[in-house]
N, C-alpha and C positions, 0 to 999 in steps of 0.2 A: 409751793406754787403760788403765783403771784394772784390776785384776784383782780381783775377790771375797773378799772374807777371812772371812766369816759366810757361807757355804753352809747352805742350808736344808736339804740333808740330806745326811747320810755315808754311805759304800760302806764296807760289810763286805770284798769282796776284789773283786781284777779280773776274777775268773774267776765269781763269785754263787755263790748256795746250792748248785748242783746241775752245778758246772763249766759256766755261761755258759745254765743253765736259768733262765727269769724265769715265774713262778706268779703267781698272784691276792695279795695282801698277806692276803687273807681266809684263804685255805685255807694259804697258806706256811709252817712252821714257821721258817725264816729267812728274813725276805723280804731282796732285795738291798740294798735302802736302806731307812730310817726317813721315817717322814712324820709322826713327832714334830712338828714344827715347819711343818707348815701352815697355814693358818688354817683354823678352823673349815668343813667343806664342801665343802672343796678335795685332799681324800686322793685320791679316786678319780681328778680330773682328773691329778693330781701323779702318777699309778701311770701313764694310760695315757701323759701326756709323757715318763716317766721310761723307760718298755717301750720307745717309740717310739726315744729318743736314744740306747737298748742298742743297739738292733737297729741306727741306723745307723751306729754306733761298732763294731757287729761285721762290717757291709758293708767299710768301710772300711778296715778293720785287713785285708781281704785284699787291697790294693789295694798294699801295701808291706812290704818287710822280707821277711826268707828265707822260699824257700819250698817244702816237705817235697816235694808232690806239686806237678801241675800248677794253677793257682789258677781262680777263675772266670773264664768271661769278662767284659768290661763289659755286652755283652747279658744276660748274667746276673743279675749285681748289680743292672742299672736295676730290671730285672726284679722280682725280690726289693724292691726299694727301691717300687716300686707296690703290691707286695702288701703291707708296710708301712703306706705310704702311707692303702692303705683300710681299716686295722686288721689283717690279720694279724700274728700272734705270731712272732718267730721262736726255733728252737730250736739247739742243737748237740747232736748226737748223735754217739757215739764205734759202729764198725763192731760192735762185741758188742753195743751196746744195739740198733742195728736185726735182728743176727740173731736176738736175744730177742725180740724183738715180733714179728717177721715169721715167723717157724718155726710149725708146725704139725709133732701129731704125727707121727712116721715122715717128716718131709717137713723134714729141716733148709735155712736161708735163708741163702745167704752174699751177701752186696752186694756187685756188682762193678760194676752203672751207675746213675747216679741214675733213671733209668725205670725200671728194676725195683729200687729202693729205693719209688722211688715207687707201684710197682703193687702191692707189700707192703705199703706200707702205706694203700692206700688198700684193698685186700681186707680191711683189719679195722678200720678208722675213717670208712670211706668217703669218695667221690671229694670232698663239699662240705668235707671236714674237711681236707684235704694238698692246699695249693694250689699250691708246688714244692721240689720238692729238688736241691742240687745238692752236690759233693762240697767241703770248702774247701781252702787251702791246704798246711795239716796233715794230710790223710788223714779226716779226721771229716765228720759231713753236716750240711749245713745245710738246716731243714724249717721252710719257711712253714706255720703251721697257722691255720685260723678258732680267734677267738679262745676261743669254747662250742661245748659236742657235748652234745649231748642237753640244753641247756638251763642247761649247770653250765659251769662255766670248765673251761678244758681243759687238762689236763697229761698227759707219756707218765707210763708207772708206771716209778718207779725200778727 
């Protein structure tokens, strides 16, 4: 089988703009890849193929090689791989980014299970918005999200 030598588009790094965060190419100030070299009309299909092959290149990549914490299960992953599958986003988030989102004053948030990662953060983006979370194999979370909230494409805030 022959292998590719003209890719239609290049990877900035392994890890993307925002350590393995993938945004809209619109609002992005670095998006992960160029879609320079599309054809005409074809950017936005190239973003959501390109979102989709992240995401199952990040399922995957916990399926082997060392691993920090306990990893998913495969019920997990399929799982995540459905929500994929019908357009969700996926994210990585490091445990200081969910206690920043999820805290409320006088009331700090420490993530110790993916249910209540999850119930944090669906108390401030709501339940249609966090479809699952689960922890990965490095300690950090992985968040299925829809991919708009309130109409706008959806990212956490740095």
């Amino acid at each position: 089988m022959a292998t590719p030598t003209n890719r239609p588009y290049t990877t900035v790094t392994s890890k993307g703009p925002w350590s393995g965060w993938k945004t809209s190419p619109k609002t992005s100030p670095k998006p992960r890849t160029t879609t320079s070299k599309c054809a005409p009309g074809y950017q936005n299909v190239f973003w959501n193929l390109d979102q989709k092959a992240w995401a199952y290149k990040t399922l995957a990549n916990q399926t082997y090689g060392a691993a920090k914490v306990k990893r998913p299960t495969p019920t997990t992953l399929t799982t995540f791989a459905n929500w994929v599958n019908k357009g969700a986003i996926l994210h990585c988030a490091t445990k200081t980014q969910i206690t920043k989102w999820a805290s409320r004053p006088n009331k700090p948030f420490k993530p110790t299970s993916a249910t209540a990662v999850k119930n944090a953060l669906c108390n401030k983006w709501g339940k249609t918005m966090i479809k699952a979370v689960c922890s990965d194999k490095n300690g950090k979370w992985l968040i299925a999200t829809a991919p708009t909230w309130k109409g706008k494409p959806f990212s956490f805030p740095r």
